[in-house]
N, CA, C and O atoms as a GROMACS GRO file, in nm:
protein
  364
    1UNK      N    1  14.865   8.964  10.668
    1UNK     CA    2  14.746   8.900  10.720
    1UNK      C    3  14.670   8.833  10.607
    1UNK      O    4  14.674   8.852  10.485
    2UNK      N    5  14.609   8.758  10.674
    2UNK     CA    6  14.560   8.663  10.532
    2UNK      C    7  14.412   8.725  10.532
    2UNK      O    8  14.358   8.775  10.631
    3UNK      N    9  14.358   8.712  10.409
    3UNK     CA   10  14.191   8.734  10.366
    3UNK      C   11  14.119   8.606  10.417
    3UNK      O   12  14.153   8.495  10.377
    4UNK      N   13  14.020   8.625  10.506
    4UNK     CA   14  13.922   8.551  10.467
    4UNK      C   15  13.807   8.571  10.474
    4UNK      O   16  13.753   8.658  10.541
    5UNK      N   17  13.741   8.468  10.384
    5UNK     CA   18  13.588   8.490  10.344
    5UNK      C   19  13.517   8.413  10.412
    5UNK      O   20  13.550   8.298  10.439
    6UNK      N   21  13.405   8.471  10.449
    6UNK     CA   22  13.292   8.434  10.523
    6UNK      C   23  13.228   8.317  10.423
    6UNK      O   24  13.194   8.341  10.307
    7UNK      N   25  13.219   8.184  10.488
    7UNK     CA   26  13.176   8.071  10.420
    7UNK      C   27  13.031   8.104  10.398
    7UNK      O   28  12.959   8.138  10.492
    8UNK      N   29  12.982   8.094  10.260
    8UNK     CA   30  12.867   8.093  10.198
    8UNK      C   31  12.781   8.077  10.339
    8UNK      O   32  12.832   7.994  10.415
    9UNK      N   33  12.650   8.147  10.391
    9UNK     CA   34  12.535   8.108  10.421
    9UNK      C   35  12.493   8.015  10.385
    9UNK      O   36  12.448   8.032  10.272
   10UNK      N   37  12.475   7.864  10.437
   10UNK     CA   38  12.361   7.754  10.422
   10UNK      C   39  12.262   7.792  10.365
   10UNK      O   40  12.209   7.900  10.394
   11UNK      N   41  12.211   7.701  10.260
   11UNK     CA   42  12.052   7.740  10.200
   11UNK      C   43  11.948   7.750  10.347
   11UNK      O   44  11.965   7.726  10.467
   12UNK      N   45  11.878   7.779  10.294
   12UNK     CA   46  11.761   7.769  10.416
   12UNK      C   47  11.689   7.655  10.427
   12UNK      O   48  11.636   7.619  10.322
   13UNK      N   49  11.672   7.590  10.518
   13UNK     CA   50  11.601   7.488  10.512
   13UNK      C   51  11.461   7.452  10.488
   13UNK      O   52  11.366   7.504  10.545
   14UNK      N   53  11.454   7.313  10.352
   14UNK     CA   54  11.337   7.321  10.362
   14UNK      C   55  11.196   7.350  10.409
   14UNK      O   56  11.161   7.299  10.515
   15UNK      N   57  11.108   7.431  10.339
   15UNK     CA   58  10.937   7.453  10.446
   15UNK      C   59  10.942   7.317  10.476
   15UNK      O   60  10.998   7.231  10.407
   16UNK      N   61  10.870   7.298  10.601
   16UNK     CA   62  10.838   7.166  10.647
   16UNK      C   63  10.706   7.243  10.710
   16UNK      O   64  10.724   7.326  10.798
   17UNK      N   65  10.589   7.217  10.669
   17UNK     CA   66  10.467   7.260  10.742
   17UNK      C   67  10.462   7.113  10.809
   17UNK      O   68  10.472   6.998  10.766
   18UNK      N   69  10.440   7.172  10.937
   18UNK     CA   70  10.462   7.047  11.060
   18UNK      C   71  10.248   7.098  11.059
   18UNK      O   72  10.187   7.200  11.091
   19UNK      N   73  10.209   6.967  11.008
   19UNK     CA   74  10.089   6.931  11.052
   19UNK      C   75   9.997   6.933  11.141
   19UNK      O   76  10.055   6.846  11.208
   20UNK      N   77   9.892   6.957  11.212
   20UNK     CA   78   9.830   6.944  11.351
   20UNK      C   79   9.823   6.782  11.363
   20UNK      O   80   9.882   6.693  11.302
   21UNK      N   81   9.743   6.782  11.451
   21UNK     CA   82   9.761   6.601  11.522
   21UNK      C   83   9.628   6.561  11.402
   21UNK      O   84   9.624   6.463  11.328
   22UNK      N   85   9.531   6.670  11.412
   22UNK     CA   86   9.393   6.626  11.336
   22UNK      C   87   9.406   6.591  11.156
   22UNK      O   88   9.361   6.506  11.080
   23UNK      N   89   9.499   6.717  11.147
   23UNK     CA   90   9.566   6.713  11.012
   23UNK      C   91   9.645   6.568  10.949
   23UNK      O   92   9.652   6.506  10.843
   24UNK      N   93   9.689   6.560  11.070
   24UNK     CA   94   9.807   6.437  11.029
   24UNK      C   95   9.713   6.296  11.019
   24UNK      O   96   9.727   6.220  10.923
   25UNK      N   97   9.614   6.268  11.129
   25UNK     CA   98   9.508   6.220  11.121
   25UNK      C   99   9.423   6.201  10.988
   25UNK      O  100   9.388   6.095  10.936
   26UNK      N  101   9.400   6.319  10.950
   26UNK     CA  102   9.298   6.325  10.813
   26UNK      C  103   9.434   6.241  10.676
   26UNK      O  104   9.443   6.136  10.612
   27UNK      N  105   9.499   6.349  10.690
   27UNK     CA  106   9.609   6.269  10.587
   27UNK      C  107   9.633   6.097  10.554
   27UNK      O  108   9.623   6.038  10.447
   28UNK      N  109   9.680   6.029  10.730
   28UNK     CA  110   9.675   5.885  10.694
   28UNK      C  111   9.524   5.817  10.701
   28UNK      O  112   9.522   5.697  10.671
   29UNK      N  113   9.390   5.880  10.738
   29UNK     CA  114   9.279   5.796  10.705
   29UNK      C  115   9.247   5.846  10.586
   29UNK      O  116   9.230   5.757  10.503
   30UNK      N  117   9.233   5.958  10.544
   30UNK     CA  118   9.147   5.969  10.461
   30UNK      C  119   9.152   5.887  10.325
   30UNK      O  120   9.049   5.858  10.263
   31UNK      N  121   9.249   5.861  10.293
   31UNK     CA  122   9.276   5.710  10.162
   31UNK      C  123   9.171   5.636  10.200
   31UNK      O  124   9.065   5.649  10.138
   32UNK      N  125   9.182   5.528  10.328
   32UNK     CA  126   9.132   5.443  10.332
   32UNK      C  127   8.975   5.502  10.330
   32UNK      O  128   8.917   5.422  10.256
   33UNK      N  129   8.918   5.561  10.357
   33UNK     CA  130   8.758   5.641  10.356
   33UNK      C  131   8.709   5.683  10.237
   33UNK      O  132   8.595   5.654  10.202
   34UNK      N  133   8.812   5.776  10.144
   34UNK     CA  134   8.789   5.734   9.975
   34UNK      C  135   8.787   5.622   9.939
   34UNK      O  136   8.719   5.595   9.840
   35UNK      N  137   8.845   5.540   9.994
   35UNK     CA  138   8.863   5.412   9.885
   35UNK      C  139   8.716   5.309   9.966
   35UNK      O  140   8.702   5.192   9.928
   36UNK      N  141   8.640   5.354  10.048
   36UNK     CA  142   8.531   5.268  10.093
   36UNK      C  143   8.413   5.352  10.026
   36UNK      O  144   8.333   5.302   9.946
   37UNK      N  145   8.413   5.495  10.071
   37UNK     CA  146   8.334   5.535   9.934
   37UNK      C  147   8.337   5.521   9.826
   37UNK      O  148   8.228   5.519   9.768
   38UNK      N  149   8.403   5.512   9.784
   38UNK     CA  150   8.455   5.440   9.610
   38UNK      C  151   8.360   5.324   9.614
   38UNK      O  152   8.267   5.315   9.534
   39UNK      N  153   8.384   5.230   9.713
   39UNK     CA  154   8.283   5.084   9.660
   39UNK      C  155   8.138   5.151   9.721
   39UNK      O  156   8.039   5.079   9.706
   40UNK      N  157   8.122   5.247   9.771
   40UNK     CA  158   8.001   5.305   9.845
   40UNK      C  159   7.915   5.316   9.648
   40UNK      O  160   7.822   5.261   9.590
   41UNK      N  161   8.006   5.408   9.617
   41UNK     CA  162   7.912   5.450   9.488
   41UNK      C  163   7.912   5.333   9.390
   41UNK      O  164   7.810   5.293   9.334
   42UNK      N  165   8.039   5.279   9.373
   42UNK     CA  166   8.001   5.154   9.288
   42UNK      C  167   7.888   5.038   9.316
   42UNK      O  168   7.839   4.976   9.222
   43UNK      N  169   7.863   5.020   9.406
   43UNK     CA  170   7.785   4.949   9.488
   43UNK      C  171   7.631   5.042   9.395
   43UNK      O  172   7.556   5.024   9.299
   44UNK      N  173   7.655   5.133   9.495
   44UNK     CA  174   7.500   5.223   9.456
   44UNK      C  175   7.448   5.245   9.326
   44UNK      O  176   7.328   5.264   9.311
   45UNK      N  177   7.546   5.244   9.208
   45UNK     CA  178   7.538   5.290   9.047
   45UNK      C  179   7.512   5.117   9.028
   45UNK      O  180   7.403   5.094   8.976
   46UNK      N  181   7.576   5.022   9.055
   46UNK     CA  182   7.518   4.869   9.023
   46UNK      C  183   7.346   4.916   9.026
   46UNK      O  184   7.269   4.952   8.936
   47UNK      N  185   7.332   4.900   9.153
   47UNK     CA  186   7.162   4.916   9.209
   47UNK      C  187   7.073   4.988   9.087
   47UNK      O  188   6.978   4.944   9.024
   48UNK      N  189   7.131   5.094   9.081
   48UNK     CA  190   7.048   5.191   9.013
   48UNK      C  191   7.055   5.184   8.870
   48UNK      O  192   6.998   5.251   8.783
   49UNK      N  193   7.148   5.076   8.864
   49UNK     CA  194   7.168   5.058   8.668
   49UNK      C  195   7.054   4.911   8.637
   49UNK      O  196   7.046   4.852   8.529
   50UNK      N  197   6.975   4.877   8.766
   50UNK     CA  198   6.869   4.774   8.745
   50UNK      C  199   6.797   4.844   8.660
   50UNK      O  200   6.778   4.962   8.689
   51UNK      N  201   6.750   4.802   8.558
   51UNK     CA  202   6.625   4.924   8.520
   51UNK      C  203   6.506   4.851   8.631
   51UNK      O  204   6.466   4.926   8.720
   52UNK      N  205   6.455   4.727   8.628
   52UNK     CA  206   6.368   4.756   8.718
   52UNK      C  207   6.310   4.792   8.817
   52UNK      O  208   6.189   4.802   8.841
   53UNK      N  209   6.435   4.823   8.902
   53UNK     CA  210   6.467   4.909   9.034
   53UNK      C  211   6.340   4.992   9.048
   53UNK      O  212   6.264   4.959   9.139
   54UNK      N  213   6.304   5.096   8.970
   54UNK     CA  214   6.207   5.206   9.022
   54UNK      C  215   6.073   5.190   9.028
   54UNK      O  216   5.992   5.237   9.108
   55UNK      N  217   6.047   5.081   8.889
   55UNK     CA  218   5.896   5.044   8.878
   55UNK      C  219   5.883   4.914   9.004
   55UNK      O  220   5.773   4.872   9.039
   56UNK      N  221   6.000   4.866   9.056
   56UNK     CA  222   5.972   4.715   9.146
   56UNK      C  223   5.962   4.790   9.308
   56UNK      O  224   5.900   4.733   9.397
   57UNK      N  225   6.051   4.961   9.335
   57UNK     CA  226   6.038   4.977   9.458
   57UNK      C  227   6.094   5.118   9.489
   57UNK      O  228   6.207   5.133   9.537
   58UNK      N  229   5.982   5.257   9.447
   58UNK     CA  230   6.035   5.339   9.407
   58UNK      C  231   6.118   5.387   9.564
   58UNK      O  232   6.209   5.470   9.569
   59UNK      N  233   6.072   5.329   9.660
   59UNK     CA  234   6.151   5.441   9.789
   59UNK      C  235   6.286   5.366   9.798
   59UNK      O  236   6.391   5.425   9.826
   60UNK      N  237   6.277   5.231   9.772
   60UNK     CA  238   6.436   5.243   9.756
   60UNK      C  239   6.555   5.283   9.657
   60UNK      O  240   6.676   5.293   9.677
   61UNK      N  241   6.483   5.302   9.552
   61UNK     CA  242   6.551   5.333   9.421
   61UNK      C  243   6.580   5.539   9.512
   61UNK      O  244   6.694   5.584   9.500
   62UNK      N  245   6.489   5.616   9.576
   62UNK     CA  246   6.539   5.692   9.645
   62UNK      C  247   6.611   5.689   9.707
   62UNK      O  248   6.718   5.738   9.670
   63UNK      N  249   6.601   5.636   9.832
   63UNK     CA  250   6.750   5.608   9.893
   63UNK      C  251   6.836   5.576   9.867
   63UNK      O  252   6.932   5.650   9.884
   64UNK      N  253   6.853   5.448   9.810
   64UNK     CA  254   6.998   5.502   9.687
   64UNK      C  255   6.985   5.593   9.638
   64UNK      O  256   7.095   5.644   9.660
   65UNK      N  257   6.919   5.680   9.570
   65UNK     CA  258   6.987   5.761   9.483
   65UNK      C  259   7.051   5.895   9.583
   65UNK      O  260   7.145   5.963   9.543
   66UNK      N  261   6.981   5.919   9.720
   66UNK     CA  262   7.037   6.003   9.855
   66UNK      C  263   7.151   5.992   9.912
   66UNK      O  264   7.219   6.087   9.949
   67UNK      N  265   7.195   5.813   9.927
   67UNK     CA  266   7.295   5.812   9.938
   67UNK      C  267   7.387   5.757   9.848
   67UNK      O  268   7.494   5.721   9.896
   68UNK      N  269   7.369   5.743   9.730
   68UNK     CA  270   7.468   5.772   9.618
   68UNK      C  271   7.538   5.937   9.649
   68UNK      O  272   7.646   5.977   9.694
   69UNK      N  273   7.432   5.993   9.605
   69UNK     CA  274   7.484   6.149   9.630
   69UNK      C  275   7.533   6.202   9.713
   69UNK      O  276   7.605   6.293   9.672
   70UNK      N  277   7.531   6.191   9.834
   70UNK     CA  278   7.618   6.236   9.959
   70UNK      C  279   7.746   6.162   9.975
   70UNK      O  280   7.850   6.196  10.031
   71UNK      N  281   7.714   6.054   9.912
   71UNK     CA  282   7.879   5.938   9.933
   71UNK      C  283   7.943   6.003   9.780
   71UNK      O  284   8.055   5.954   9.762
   72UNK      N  285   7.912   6.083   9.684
   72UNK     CA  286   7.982   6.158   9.602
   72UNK      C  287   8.036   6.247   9.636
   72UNK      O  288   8.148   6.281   9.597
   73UNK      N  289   7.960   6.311   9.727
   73UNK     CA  290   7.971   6.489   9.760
   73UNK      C  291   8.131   6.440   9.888
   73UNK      O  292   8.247   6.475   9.866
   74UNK      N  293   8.103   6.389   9.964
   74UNK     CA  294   8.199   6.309  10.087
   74UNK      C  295   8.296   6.265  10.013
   74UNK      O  296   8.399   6.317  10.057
   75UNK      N  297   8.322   6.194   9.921
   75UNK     CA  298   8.434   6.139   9.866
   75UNK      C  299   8.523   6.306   9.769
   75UNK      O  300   8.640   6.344   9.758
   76UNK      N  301   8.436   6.341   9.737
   76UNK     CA  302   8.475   6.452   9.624
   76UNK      C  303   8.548   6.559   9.762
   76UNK      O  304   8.656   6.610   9.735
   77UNK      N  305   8.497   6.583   9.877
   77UNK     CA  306   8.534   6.666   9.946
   77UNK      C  307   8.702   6.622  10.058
   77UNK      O  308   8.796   6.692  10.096
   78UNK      N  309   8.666   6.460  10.077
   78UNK     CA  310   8.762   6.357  10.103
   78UNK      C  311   8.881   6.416  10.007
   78UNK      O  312   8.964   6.488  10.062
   79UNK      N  313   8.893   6.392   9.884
   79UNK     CA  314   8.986   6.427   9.806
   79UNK      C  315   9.057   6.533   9.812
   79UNK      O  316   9.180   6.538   9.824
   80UNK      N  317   8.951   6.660   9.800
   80UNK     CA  318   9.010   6.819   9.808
   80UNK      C  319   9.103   6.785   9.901
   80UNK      O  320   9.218   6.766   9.863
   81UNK      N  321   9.060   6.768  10.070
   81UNK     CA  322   9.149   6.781  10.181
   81UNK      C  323   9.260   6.700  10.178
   81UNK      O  324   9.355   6.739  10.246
   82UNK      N  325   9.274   6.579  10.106
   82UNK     CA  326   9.332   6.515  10.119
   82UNK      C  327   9.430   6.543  10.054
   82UNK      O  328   9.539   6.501  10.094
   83UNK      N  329   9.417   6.654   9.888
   83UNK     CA  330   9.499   6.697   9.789
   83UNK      C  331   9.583   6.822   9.910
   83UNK      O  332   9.703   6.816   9.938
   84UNK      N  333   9.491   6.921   9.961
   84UNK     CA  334   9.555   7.030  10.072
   84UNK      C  335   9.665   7.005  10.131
   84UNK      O  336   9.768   7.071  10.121
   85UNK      N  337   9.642   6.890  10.209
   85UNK     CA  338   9.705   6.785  10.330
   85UNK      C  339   9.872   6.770  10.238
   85UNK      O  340   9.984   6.808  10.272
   86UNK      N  341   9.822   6.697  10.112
   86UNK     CA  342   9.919   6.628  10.046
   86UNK      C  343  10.037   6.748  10.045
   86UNK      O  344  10.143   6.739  10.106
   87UNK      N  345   9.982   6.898   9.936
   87UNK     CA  346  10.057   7.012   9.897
   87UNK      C  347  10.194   7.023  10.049
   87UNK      O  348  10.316   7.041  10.049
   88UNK      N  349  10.054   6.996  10.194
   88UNK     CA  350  10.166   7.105  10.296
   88UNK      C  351  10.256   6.998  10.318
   88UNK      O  352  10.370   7.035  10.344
   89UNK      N  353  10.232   6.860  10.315
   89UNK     CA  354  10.323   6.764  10.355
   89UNK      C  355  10.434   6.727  10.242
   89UNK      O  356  10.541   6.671  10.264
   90UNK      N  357  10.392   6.765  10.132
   90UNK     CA  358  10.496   6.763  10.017
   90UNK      C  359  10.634   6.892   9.976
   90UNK      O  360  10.749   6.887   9.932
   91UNK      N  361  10.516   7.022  10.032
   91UNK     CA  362  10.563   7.135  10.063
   91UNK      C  363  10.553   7.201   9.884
   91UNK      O  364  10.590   7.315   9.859
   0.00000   0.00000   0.00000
């Protein structure tokens, strides 16, 4: 009788973290939403690099500077998820 050997077990197949619909969502917008905040703050740091800005109109030199900061905090948080997103879809 002849020997035979049980053919090697297949590797296992790649993790594939299969995404939610919202997930998959966040993944292909969120680029484009960093990259509009991006001109959000560049835009806003122009403004605020007037020096005369504060002495010519201090409540707007506030509001920019409110939403400078939240379009930082949004873009900075944009990124994290977007880095998360990247890890499960890269695996």
């Amino acid at each position: 009788s002849k020997d035979t050997q049980a053919a090697p077990s297949p590797p296992p197949p790649p993790k594939s973290t299969k995404l939610s619909y919202k997930d998959q969502r966040d993944y292909e917008l969120l680029p484009a939403r960093i990259e509009e905040l991006e001109k959000l703050i560049a835009n806003g740091e122009a403004a605020l690099a007037d020096p005369q800005l504060y002495s010519r109109d201090p409540d707007k030199f506030g509001r920019i500077s409110r939403s400078l900061e939240l379009a930082r905090q949004e873009k900075d948080q944009a990124e994290e998820r977007w880095l998360e997103l990247a890890e499960l879809v890269e695996g």
